[in-house]
N, C-alpha and C positions, 0 to 999 in steps of 0.2 A: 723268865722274861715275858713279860706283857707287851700284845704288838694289838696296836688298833683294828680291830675286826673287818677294816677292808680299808686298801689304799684310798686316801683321801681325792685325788683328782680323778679317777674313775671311778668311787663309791657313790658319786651324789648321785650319775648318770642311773644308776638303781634303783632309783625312786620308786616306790610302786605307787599306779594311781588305783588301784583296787583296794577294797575292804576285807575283813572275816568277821563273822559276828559279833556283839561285844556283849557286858553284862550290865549294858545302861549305863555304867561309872563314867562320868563328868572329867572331863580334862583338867575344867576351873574347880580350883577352891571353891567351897558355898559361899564364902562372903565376896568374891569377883563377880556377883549376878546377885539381884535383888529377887525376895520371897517370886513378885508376881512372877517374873524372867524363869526364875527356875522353873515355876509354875506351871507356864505356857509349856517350858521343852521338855517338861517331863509328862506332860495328859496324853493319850490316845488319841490323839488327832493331829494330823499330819499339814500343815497348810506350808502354802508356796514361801511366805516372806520368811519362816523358822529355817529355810532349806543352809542357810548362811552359820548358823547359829550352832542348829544340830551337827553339822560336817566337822565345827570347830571344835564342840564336846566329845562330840562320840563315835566319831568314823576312827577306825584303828590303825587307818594309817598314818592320819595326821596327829594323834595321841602315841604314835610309834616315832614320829619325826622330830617331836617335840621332846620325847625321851634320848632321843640322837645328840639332838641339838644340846642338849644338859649334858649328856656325856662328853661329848665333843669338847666344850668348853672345860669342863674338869679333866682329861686328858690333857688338851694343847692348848688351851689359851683362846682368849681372846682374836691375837690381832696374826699375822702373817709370818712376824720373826717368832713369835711362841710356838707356831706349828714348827714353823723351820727347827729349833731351836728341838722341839719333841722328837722330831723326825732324826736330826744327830745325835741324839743321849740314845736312841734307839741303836743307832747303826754303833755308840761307842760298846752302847753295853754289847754286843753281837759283839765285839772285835776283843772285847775285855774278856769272852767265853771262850775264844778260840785258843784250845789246849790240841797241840799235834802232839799222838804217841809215838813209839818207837815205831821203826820199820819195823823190826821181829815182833812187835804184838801180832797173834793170831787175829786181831780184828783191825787189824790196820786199813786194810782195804774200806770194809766200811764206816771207820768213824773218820777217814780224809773223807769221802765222799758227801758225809753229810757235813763237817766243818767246811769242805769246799763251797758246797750249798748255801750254807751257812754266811759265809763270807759276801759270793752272790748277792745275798738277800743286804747285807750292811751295804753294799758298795751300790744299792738302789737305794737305800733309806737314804745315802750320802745327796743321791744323785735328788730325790724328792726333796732335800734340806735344801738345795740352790735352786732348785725350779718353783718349787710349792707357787702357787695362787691362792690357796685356799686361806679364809678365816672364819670366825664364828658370821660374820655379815655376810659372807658370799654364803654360806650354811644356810643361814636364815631365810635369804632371799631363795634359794631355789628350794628350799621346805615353805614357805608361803607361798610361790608359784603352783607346788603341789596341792596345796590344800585349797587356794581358790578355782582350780583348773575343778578338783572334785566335786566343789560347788557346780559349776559349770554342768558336770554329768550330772549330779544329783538333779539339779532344775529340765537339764534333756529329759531324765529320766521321769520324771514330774508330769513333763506335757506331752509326753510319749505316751502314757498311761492314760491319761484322757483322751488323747488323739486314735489311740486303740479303741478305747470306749465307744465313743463317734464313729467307727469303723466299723463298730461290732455292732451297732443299729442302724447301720445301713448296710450292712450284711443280711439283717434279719428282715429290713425292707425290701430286700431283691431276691430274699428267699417267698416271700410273701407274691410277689410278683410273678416270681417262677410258680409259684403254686397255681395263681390264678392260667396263667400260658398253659400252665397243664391243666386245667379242669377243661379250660375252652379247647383245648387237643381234642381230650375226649372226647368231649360232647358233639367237635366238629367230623368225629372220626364213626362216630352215633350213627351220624346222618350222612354219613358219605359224601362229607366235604373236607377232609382231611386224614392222609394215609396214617401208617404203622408207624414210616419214618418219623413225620412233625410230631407222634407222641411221643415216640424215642428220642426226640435231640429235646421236648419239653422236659423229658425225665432227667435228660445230661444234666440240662440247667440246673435243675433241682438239686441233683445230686453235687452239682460245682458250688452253690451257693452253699451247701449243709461242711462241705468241704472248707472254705472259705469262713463260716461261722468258727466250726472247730480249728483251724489253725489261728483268727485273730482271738479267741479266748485263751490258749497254748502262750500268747507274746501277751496277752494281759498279764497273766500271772508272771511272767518272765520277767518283765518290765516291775512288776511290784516287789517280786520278792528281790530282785535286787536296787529297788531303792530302797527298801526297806532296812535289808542288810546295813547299806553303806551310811544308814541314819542312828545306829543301834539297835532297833528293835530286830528278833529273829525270825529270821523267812516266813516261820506258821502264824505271827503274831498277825492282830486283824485291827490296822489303826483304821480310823476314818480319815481318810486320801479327801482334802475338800480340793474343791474346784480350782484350777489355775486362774489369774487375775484376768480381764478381759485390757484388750489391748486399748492404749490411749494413744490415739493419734495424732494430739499436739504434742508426744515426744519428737516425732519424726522435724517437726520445725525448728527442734533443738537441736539437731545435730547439722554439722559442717565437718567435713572431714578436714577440712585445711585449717580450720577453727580452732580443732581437738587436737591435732597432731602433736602440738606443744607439751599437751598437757599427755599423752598417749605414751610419748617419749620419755616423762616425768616419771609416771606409774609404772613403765615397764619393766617388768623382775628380770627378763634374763637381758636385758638390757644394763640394767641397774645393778647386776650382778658381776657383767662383764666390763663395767666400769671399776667394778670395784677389783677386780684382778687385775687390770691392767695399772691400777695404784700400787700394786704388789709386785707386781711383774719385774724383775732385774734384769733379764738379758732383752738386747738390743730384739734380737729376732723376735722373741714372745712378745714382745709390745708392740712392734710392726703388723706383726699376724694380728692383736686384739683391736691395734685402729681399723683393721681392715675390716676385722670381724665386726664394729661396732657399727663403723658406716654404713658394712652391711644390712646390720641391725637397724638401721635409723632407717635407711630407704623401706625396709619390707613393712615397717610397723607402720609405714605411710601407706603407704601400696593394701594394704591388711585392713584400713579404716574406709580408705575407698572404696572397696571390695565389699566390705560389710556394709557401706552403705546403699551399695548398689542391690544386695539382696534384700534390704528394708524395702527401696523402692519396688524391688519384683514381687514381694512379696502385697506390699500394699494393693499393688497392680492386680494380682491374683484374688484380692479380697475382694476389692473393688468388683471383679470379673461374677464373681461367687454372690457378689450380693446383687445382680442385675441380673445372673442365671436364675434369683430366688424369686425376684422380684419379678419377672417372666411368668415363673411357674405358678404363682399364686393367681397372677393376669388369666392363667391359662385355666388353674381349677376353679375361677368363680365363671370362668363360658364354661366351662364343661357342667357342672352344678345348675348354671341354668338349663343348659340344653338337654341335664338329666331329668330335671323336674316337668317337664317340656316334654319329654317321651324321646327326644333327638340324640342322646345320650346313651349306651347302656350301664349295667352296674358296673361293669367288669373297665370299663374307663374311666369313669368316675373312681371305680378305685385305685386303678394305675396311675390317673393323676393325683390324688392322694401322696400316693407313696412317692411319687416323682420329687411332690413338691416338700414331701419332709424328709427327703435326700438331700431336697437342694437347702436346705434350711442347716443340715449335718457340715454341707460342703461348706455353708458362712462359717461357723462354728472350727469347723478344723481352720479354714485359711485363717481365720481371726488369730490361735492356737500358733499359726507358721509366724506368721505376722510379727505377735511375742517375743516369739523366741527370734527373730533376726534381731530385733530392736535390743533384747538382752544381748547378745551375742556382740552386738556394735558397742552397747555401755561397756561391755567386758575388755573389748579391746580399747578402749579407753581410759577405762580402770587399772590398766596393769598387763593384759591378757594377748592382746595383739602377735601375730604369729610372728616370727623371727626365721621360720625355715619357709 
């Protein structure tokens, strides 16, 4: 007897959203994607808008989901009564096996225990035959849920990776800084303007910023090899990672959250999921619970678009902040550069404002980078994605 490798209304909650390497093999057919398409996802090089494409080809868990979902169907069907329908030819054939021996069999004890078991196990398959929710649509929806959410990390993972980048050169700017605090240590410690200790806390710095280098290089490679992975390519492989797109902020005019909610509601997979069990649904109580659940549903994905657009707005806020911080700094190093040339200046601040100012150039760059990603983050919950917990 063949029993489905995991009960159906607890098995979807299983989902895994992680990857394991693959060997590049294509979900699609060659002829579902034209020469260039293939083209583009199969070159060494990695860009942001393929993040969609790749996830659909080659990520292994949704090339595993997909394989589910084909089983699924060739097992139980279709629609709601076909699963029901699976679930009782299960529990008949279990009831059709059950052979009770004699008491005087020396194995008596344990062949009741496991027909007892046995039994158990039909009189659940009976109980899943009148309960089920499940069909190959509710399947679908929560294996697409899955594999858009991947997309989601994959693109986190994307501008994480950059955003480290950005980090790990202004690391290297305030190690550079530290270097300078420690030569003028010394030199001030020469001339008996400055003790043991001010050379000792200039060497901390030194030492905190060489620290701070080596751990944001540790989460670069971190961040790569696992977008990497979850793209097809394997951890050692060396694509060229191109730059994340720069933010456009006439998206931000486009968005209304009471605008989108209609359509927020429309796209939502476990929304759209749980509508569709609640069409399935026979007993009085289970569809009382799913209206509950659904309303639920509906209030959060509003609550969820609001939310998201309020971090565009902080986020924009933040840029905003970062490019007036930049916009200071550069005010700052052309007095300074005069006052250098001037003799009013020394080297040693002219170079600190330097680095001040291509920190604060790092800091537009990242907010820009946060920016992005809210604005993605809002499409998504618009698209489908909207949180429902």
């Amino acid at each position: 007897m063949k029993i489905w490798k995991r009960a159906l209304p607890l098995g979807l909650a299983g989902i895994m959203l992680t990857a394991a390497p693959t060997g590049a093999l294509a979900a699609s057919p060659e002829f579902a994607r034209t020469g260039e398409e293939w083209a583009r996802l199969r070159d060494n090089v990695l860009e942001y808008g393929e993040l969609e494409d790749l996830v659909n080809e080659y990520n292994t868990t949704v090339q595993t989901n997909q394989l589910d979902l084909a089983e699924f169907k060739r097992e139980y069907g279709t629609t709601r009564d076909d699963v029901a329908s699976k679930y009782q030819d299960m529990a008949d054939e279990i009831y059709a096996s059950l052979d009770y021996p004699d008491s005087s069999d020396p194995t008596y004890g344990y062949v009741v225990g496991s027909l007892l078991s046995a039994e158990v196990q039909a009189k659940n398959l009976e109980k899943q035959a009148d309960n089920t929710l499940e069909d190959s649509e509710v399947t679908y929806l929560t294996y697409k849920s899955a594999e858009k959410t991947l997309v989601t990390v994959a693109q986190s993972n994307m501008i994480s990776y950059e955003k480290d980048q950005l980090s790990l050169q202004q690391a290297e700017l305030a190690k550079k800084q530290a270097e300078l605090s420690l030569r003028s240590a010394q030199s001030k410690q020469a001339s008996g303007l400055a003790t043991q200790v001010d050379v000792l806390n200039a060497q901390e710095t030194m030492q905190n910023a060489d620290r701070t280098i080596a751990s944001t290089q540790t989460g670069i490679e971190t961040v790569r090899q696992k977008l990497q992975v979850m793209l097809g390519w394997r951890f050692s492989d060396t694509p060229e990672i191109r730059a994340v797109p720069k933010s456009d902020i006439s998206r931000i005019d486009q968005m209304n959250p009471q605008a989108d909610k209609e359509k927020a509601l429309e796209n939502n997979y476990t929304l759209k999921a749980n509508k569709k069990k609640l069409q399935n649904a026979t007993s009085a109580n289970v569809r009382e619970s799913l209206e509950k659940t659904i309303a639920d549903n509906e209030q959060k994905i509003g609550s969820a678009l609001v939310t998201n657009y309020q971090n565009v707005l902080a986020a924009k806020l933040s840029y905003d902040q970062a490019a007036a911080a930049l916009d200071l700094a550069n005010r700052n190093l052309t007095s300074v550069q005069v006052q250098y040339q001037h003799g009013n200046a020394s080297q040693m601040q002219y170079d600190n404002q330097q680095y001040t100012t291509q920190s604060a150039q790092l800091d537009v760059q990242i907010a820009d980078l946060n920016l992005f990603q809210t604005m993605e983050t809002y499409d998504w919950a618009v698209n489908g994605l909207a949180s429902t917990s």
